[in-house]
C-alpha positions in Angstrom: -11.9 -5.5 -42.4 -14.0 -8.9 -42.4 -11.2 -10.9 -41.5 -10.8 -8.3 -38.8 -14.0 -8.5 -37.5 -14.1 -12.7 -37.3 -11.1 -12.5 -35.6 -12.1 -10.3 -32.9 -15.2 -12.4 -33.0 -14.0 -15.4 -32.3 -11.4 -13.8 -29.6 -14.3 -13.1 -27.7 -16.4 -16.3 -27.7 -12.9 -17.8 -26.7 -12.3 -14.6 -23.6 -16.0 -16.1 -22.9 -15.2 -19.7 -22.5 -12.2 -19.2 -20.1 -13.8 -16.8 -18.4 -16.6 -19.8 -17.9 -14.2 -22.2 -17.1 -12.6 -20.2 -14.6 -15.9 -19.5 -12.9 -16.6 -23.2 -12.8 -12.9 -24.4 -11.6 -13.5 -22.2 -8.7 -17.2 -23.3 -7.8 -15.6 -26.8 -7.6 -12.8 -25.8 -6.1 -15.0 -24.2 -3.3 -17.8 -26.6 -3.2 -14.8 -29.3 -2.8 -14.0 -27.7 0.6 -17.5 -27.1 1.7 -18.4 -30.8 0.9 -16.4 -34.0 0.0 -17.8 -33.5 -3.3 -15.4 -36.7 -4.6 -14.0 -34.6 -7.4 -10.4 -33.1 -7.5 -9.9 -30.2 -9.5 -6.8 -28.9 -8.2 -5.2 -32.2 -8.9 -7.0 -31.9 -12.8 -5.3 -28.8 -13.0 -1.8 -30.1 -11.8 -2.2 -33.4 -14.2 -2.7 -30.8 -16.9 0.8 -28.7 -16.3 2.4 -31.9 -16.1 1.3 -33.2 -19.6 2.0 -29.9 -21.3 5.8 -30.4 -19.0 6.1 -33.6 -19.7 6.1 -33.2 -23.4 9.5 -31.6 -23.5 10.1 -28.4 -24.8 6.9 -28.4 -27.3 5.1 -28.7 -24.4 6.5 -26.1 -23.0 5.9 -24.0 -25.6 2.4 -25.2 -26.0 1.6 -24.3 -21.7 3.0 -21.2 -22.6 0.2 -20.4 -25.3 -2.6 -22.0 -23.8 -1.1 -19.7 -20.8 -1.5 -17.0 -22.9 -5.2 -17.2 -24.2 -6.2 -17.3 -20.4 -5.3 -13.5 -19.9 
């Protein structure tokens, strides 16, 4: 039941974390059309897929479960 408990533990601090990251992606995203704020974070985003792609099929596999901790 303790190993249980860390588990669900630390899913949560990690559902936390994207949930932040989300939240901040899209206040730059947003603050980058209100203002020329200088930053890019579509283009982050896009420069991330393409290192997970460009690594072949481990990459592949590894978008696909960072993909999956983002639900």
């Amino acid at each position: 039941k303790t190993m249980k408990d860390a588990l669900n533990n630390v899913n949560g601090w990690v559902t936390g974390l994207v949930t932040i990251f989300k939240s901040v992606i899209v206040f730059f995203v947003f603050a980058n059309i209100l203002y020329s704020t200088g930053t890019n974070p579509i283009g982050g985003l896009i420069d991330l897929v393409n290192s997970f792609v460009g690594g072949g099929l481990a990459g592949l596999l590894a978008l696909i479960v960072f993909a999956s901790f983002t639900k």
